[in-house]
C-alpha positions in Angstrom: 47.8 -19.9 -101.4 45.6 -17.4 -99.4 47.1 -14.7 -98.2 46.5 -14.1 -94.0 47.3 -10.5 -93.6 45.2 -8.1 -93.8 45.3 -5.8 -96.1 46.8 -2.8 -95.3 45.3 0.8 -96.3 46.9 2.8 -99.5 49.7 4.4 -97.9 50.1 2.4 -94.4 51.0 -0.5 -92.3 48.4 -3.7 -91.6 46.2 -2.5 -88.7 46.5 -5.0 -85.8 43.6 -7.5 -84.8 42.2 -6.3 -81.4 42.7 -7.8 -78.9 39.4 -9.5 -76.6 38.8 -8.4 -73.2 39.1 -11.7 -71.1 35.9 -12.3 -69.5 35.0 -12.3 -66.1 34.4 -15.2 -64.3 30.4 -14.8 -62.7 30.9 -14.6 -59.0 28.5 -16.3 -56.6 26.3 -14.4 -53.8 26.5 -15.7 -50.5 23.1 -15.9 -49.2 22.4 -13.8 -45.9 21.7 -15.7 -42.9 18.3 -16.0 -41.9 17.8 -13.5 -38.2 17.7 -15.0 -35.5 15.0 -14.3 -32.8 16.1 -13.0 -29.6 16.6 -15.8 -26.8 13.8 -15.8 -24.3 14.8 -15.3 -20.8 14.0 -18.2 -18.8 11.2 -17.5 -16.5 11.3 -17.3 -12.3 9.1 -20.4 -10.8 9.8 -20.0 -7.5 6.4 -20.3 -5.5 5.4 -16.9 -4.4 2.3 -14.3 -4.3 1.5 -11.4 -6.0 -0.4 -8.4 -3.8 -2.9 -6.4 -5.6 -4.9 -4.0 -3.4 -8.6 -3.4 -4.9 -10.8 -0.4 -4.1 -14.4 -0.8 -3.5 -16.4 -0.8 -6.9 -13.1 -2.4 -8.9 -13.6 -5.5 -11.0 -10.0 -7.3 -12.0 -11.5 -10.2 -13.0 -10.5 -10.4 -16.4 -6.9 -9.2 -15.3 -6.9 -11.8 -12.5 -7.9 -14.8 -15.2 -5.2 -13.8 -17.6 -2.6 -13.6 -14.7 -3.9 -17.3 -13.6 -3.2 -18.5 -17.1 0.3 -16.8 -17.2 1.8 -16.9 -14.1 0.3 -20.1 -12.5 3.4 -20.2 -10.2 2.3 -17.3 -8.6 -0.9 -16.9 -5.9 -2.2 -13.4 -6.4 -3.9 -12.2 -3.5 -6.7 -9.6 -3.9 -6.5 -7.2 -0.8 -10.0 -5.0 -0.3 -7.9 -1.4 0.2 -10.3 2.0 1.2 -9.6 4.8 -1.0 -9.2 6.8 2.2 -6.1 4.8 2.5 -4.8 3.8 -0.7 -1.6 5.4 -0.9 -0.5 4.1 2.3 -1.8 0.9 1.7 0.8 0.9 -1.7 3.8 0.1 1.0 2.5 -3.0 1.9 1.3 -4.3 -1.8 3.2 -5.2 -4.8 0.8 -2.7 -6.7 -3.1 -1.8 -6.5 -6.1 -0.1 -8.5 -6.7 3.1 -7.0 -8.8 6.4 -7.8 -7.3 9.4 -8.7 -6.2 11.9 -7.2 -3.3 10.2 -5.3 -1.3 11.6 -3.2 2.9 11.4 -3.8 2.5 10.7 -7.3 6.2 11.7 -7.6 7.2 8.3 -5.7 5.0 6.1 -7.6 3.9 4.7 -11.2 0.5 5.4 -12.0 -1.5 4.4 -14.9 -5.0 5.4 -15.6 -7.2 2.6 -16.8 -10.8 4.0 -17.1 -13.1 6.6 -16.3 -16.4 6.1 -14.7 -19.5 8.0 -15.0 -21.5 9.3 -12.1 -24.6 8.2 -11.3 -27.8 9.6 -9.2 -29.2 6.8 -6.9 -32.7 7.4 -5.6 -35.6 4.9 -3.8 -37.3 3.0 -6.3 -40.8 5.2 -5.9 -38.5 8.5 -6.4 -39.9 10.8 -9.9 -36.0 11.1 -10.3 -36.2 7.6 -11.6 -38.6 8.2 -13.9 -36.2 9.5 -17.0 -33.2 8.0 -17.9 -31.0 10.2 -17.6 -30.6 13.3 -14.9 -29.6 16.5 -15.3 -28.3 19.1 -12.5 -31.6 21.1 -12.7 -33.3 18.1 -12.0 -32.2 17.9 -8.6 -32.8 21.3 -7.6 -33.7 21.2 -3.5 -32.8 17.5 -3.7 -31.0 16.5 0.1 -27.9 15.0 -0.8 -26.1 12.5 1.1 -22.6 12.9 1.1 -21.1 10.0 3.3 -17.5 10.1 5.4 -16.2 7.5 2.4 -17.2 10.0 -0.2 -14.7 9.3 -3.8 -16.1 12.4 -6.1 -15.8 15.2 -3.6 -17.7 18.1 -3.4 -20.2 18.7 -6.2 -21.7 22.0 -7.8 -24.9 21.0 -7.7 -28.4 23.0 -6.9 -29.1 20.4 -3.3 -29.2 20.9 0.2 -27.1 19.4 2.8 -28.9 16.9 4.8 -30.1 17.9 8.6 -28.6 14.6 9.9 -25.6 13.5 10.9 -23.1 12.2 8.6 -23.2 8.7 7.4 -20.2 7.0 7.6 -20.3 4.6 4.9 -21.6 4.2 0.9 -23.4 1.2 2.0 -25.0 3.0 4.9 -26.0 5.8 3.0 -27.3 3.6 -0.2 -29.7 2.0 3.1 -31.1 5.6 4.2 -31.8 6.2 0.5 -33.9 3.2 0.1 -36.4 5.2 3.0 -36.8 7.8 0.3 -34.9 10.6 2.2 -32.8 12.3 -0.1 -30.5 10.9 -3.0 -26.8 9.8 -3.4 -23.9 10.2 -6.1 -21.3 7.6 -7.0 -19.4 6.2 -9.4 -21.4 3.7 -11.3 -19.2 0.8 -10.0 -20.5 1.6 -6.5 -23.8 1.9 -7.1 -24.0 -1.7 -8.7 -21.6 -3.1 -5.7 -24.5 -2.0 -3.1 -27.5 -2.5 -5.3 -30.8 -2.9 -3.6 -33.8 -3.7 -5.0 -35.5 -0.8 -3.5 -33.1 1.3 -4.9 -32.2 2.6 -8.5 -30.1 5.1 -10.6 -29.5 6.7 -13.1 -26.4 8.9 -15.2 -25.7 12.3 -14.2 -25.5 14.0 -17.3 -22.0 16.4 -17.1 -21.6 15.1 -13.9 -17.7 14.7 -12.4 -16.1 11.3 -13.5 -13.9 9.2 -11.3 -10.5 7.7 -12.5 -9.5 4.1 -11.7 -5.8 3.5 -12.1 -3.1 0.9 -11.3 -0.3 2.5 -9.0 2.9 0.6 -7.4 5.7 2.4 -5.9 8.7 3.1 -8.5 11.4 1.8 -5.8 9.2 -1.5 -5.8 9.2 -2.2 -9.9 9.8 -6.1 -10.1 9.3 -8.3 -13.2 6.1 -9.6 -11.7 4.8 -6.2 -11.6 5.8 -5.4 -14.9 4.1 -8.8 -15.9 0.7 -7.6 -14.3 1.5 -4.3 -16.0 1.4 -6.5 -19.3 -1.7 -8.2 -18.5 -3.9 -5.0 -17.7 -2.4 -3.6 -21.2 -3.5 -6.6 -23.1 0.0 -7.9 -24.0 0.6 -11.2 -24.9 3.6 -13.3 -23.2 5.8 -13.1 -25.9 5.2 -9.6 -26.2 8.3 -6.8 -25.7 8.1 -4.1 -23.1 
């Protein structure tokens, strides 16, 4: 017959079998659940209109399209605005594209969209037009035309003030150019509004650039506004603020 015990060490007792660490049963991971996106507020179809004022020489077009496509529920209404007027206009609109400076900026949001270069506009038969570009030496004893609806301000420039009276508007002054006496400055976006066939121009190299902005009163923020504020940013719909 076998004998079970171990056998014990000269001079001791039978060591003991050790005993096994009961294993662990494996525990099961409880799978996250999956995020959830944020609920999209429901959107305000009530029939209304949006008011954007436009300065002369502004082109919304592509803003106006997206806004069509976005918002059909709501009419926007472009309102011609003079930049004589702008800021006072902004009480009566839900926002507007402007040119800087503005006055009061500390009551309104104002964000600057683009700058635009100046440009020298001359009759057709001019030698100014025969380069295409102009520098300030170039128009050295030049008469420049400086109408009452003037957007750039006074200019360093080597010209002469006209001997005539002032002209009252860009249009009217672009028509007195066309006789060939003396030259005007604007902002490109003028100069193609009133084109003329008899009329040309070209950049002013260094000359003073124009900013175009959007404004809207800060007491008057709305979610339309903040939509149109979207669309001129190039946000999408689903898009956060």
């Amino acid at each position: 017959m076998k004998n079970d015990r171990r056998r014990a060490p000269k001079g001791g007792r039978p060591r003991p079998a050790k005993p096994q660490k009961p294993q662990k049963p494996a525990q099961k991971r409880t799978p996250r659940p999956a995020a959830q996106p944020a609920p999209t507020p429901p959107v305000d179809e009530t029939p209304r209109s949006f008011r954007l004022g436009i300065i002369p020489g502004a082109t919304p077009g592509k803003w106006v399209d997206s806004w069509k496509q976005r918002m059909p529920h709501v009419d926007i209404e472009l309102i011609p605005i003079a930049v004589a007027v702008q800021r006072a206009a902004l009480d009566d609109l839900d926002a507007a594209l402007v040119r800087l400076p503005l006055d009061d900026r500390d009551e309104l949001h104002v964000i600057p969209l683009y700058d635009e270069v100046p440009v020298v506009l001359a009759s057709i038969d001019s030698f100014l037009m025969a380069t295409d570009r102009i520098e300030a030496d170039d128009l050295a004893g030049q008469v420049l035309i400086t109408p009452a609806d003037d957007v750039l301000g006074p200019l360093d420039l080597p010209t002469r003030a006209p001997d005539f009276p002032t002209i009252e508007t860009t249009e009217d002054a672009v028509a007195t150019v066309a006789t060939g006496v003396g030259i005007l400055i604007v902002p490109m976006s003028l100069a193609r509004l009133h084109h003329r066939k008899d009329v040309d121009y070209r950049p002013l190299v260094g000359g003073r650039t124009s900013t175009v902005a959007l404004a809207w009163k800060r007491e008057a923020t709305t979610p339309d506004v903040e939509t149109f504020v979207g669309v001129v940013r190039g946000r999408t719909a689903n898009s956060s603020r």
